[in-house]
C-alpha positions in Angstrom: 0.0 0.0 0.0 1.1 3.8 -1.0 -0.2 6.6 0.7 -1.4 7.8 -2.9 -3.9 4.7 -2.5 -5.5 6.4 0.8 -6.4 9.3 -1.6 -9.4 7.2 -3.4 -10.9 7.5 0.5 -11.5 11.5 -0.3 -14.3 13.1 -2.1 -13.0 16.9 -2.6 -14.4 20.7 -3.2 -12.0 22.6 -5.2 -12.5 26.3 -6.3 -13.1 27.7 -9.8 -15.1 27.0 -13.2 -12.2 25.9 -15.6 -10.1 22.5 -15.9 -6.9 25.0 -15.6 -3.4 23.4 -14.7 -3.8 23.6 -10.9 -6.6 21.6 -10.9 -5.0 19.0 -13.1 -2.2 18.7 -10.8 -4.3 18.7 -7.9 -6.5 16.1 -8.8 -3.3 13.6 -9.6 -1.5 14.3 -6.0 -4.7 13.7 -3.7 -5.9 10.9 -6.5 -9.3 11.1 -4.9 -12.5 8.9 -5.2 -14.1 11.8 -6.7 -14.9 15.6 -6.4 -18.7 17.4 -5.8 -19.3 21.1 -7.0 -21.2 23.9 -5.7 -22.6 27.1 -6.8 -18.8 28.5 -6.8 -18.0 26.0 -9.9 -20.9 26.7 -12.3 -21.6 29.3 -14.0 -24.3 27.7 -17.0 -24.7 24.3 -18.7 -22.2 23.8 -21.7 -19.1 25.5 -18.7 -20.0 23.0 -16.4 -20.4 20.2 -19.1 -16.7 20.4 -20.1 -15.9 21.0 -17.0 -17.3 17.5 -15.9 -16.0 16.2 -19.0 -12.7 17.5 -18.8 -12.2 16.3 -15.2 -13.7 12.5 -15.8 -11.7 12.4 -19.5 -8.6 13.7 -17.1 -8.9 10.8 -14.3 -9.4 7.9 -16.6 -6.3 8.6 -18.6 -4.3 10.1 -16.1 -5.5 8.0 -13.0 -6.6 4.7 -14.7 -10.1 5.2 -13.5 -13.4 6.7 -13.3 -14.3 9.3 -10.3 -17.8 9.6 -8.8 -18.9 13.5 -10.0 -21.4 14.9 -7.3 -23.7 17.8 -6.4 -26.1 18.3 -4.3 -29.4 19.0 -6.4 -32.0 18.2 -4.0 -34.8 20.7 -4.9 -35.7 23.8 -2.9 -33.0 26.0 -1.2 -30.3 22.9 -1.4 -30.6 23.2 -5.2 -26.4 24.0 -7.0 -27.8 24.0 -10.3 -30.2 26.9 -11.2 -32.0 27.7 -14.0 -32.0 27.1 -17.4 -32.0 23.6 -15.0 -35.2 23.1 -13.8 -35.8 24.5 -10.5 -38.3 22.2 -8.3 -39.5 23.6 -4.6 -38.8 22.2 -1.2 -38.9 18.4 -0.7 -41.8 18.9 2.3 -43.7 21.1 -0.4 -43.6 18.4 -2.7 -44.8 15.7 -0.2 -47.6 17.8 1.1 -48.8 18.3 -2.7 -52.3 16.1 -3.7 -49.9 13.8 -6.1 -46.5 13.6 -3.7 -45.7 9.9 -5.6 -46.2 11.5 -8.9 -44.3 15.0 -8.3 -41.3 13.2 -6.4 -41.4 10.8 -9.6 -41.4 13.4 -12.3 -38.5 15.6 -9.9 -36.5 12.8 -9.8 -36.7 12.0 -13.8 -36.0 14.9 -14.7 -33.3 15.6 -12.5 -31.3 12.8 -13.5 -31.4 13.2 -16.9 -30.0 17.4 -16.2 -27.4 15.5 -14.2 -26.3 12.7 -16.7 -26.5 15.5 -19.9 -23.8 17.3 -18.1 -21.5 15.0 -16.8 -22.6 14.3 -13.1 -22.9 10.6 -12.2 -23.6 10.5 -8.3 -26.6 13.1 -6.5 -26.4 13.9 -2.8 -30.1 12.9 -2.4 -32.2 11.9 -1.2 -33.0 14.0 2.4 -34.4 10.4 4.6 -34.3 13.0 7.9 -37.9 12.7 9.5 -38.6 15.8 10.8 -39.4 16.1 14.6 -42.4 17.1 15.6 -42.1 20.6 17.4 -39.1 21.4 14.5 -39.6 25.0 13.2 -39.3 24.2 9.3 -37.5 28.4 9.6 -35.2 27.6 11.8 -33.2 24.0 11.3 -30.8 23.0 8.5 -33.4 20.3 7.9 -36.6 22.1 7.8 -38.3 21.5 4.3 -35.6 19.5 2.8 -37.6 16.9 4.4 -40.3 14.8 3.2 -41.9 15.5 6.4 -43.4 14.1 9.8 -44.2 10.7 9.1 -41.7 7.9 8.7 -43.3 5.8 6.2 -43.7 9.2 4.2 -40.6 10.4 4.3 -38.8 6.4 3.5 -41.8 5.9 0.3 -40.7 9.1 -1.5 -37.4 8.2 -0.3 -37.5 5.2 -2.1 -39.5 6.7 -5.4 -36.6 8.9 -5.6 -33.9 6.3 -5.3 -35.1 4.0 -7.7 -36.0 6.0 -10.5 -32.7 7.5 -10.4 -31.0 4.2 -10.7 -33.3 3.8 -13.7 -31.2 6.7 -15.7 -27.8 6.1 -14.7 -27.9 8.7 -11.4 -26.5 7.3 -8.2 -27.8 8.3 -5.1 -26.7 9.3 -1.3 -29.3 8.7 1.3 -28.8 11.4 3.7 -28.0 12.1 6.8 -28.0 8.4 8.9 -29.4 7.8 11.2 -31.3 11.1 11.4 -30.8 14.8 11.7 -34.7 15.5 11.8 -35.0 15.3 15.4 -33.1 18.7 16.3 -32.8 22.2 15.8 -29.2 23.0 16.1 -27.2 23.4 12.6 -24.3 21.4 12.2 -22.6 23.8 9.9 -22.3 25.8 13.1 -21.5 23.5 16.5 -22.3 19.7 17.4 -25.8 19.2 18.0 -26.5 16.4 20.5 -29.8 13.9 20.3 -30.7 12.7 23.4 -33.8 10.9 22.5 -33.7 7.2 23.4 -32.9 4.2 21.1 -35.9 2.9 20.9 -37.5 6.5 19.1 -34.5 6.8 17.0 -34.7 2.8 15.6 -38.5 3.6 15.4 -38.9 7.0 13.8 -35.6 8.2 12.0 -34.0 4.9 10.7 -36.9 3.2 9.3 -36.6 5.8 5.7 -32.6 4.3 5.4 -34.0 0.9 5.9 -36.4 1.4 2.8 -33.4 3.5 1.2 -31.4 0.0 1.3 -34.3 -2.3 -0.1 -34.3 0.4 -2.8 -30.6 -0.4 -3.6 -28.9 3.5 -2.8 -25.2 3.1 -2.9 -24.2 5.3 -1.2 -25.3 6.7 2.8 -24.1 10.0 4.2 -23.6 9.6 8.0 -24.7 12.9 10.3 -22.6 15.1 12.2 -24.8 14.9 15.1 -24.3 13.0 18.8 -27.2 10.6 19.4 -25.9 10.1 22.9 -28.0 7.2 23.8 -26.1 5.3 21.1 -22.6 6.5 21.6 -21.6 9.1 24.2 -18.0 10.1 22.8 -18.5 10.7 18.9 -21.1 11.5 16.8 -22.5 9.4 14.4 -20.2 10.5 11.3 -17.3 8.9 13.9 -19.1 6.3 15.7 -18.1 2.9 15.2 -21.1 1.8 17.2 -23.4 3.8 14.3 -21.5 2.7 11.5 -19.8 -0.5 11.6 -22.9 -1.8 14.2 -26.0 -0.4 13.6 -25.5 0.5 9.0 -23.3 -2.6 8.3 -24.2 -5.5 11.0 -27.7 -4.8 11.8 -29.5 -2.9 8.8 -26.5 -4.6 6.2 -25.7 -1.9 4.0 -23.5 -2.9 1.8 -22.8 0.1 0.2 -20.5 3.1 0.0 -20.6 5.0 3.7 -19.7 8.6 3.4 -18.7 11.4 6.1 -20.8 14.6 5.9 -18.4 17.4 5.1 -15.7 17.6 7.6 -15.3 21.5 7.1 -18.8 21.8 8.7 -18.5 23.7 12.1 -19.9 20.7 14.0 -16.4 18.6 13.3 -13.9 21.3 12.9 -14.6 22.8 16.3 -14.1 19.6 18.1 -11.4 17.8 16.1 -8.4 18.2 13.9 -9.7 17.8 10.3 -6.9 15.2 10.1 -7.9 13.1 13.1 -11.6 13.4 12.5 -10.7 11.8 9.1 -9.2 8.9 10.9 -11.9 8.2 13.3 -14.7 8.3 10.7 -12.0 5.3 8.4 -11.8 3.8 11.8 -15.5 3.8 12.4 -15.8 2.2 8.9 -16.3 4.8 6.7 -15.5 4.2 3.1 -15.5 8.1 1.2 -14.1 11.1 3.6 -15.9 14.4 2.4 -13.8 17.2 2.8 -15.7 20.4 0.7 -14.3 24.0 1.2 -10.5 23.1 2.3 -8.9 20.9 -0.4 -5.3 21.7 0.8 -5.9 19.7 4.3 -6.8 16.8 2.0 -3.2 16.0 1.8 -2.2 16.5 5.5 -5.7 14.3 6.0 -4.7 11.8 3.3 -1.0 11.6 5.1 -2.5 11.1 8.8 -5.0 8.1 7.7 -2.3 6.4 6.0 0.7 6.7 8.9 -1.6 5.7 11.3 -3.1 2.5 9.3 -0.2 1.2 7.6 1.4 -1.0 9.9 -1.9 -2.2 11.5 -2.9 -5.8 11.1 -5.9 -6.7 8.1 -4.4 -2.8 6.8 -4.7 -3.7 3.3 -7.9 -5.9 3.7 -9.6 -2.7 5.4 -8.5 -0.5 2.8 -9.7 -2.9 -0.1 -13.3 -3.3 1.4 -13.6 0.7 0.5 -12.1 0.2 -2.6 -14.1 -2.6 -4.0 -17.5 -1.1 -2.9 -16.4 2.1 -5.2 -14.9 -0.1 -8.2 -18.5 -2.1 -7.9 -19.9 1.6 -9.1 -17.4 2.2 -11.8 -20.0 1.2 -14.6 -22.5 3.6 -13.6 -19.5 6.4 -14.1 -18.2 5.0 -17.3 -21.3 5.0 -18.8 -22.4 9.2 -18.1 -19.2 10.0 -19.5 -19.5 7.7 -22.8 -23.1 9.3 -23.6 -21.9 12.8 -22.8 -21.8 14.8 -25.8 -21.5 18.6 -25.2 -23.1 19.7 -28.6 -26.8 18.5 -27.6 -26.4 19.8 -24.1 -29.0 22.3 -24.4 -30.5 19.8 -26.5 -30.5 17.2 -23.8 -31.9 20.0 -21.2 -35.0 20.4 -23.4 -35.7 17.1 -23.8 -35.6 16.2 -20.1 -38.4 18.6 -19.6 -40.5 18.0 -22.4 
């Protein structure tokens, strides 16, 4: 093992709209699993197109593989990609309409097929956070990015969502396990602690990632939130008791398990970005998302690999992460052979059509 080999455990944010020569040379040091844009990146569709193109053409000559291409398009306010895209309202607006099936159905269509015209292959959707009841919708990170209230709501729309994605070549990220409904504190800003019991948090906020994993997601974003009554030290995005026990052992997810963004206010004010990123590989993570601060990638990258190296079943741990991502690499392989930046608008028309 090479500590370039503990790069393909990072997803990364970088800075700017062009594939200019930093970003090249960026993107071979850290050799990452992949990279997610924001608002900061894009500027309309054909940029963004060739810069999606020019990044996955990059890794698969240059790093002898495919990377997973992310943004989070959710609907609403959470929403990177703007008009002439189609614009869709809040998630709990949605759900509360008289056809929520139909309208989470029809979102999810033609979100994909935005995505896959301009080189994404992996969406940070959907929200499975169950609102709490008493949460001001004004006043929480959460609020209407959620399906709602009810459980069995929020994981059927879940579940709508996920599977016709998969239909049209979109991966998906069911978000944020097991739960950040249930408080009011934003985890951009501090740690926010749950201390509701086990029992109400099995009941209420996991039973949407259950349906999320009959529904085949491949990917799950853990939550930077304590839920105390499960682990008193770390929250869940660290918590081998969350991750390795409750997501792999008891609900079997077999998937990809991916930090939230370890810039957020809730990790970075508690832990070195370098040791947070070891707990969370510790605790059985597979993808590390680090989204404003690429240049502590490498120091991250560096810490995670010194501290793993000589440890017994190393390699064997490191493998399980890689294998779940390589068991994706067809999805990625095949939005970047359809992509053809001439009928981008084209494409963009026809999804809504």
């Amino acid at each position: 093992m090479l500590e370039r080999d503990f790069g393909r455990l990072f997803m990364i944010g970088f800075y700017g709209t062009a594939f200019c020569p930093e970003l090249q040379n960026f993107l071979f040091e850290i050799n990452p699993a992949g990279v997610i844009l924001f608002s900061r990146n894009i500027i309309d569709p054909e940029q963004v197109a060739q810069l999606n193109y020019s990044i996955q053409k990059f890794a698969i000559e240059k790093l002898g593989r495919p990377l997973f291409i992310g943004v989070d398009q959710e609907s609403g306010r959470v929403a990177r990609l703007r008009a002439p895209f189609s614009e869709f309202p809040p998630a709990m607006l949605m759900a509360s309409c008289e056809s929520p099936e139909e309208t989470i159905r029809e979102y999810a269509e033609t979100t994909a097929k935005e995505l896959a015209a301009v080189g994404f292959n992996l969406d940070f959707t959907p929200v499975l956070d169950v609102l709490g009841q008493g949460i001001d919708t004004h006043n929480t990170v959460i609020g209407d990015r959620s399906f709602g209230h009810d459980p069995m709501l929020v994981g059927n729309l879940g579940t709508i969502l996920i599977r016709t994605m998969k239909s049209l070549g979109i991966l998906t990220c069911g978000k944020h396990f097991p739960g950040h409904g249930g408080i009011g504190v934003d985890s951009h800003l501090d740690l926010p602690i749950d201390p509701r019991s086990q029992a109400q948090i099995l009941e209420r906020d996991v039973h949407p990632f259950v349906e999320a994993i009959e529904a085949g997601t491949e990917m799950i974003m853990t939550a930077h939130v304590k839920f105390s009554s499960f682990d008193e030290t770390y929250p869940a995005s660290l918590s081998p008791t969350l991750i390795r026990g409750l997501l792999r052992q008891q609900l079997k997810f077999q998937g990809l398990i991916l930090t939230d963004d370890l810039d957020m206010g809730a990790i970075s004010k508690h832990y070195k970005p370098k040791e947070a990123a070891l707990l969370a590989y510790q605790a059985g993570t597979d993808i590390i998302l680090i989204c404003n601060s690429p240049e502590i990638a490498f120091d991250a990258r560096r810490h995670v690999f010194e501290s793993t190296i000589d440890k017994p079943l190393a390699k064997l741990r490191l493998d399980r992460s890689l294998v779940a991502s390589e068991a994706l690499f067809p999805n990625l392989y095949r939005v970047y052979r359809s992509f053809d930046l001439a009928k981008v608008k084209v494409k963009l028309l026809e999804s809504v059509s």
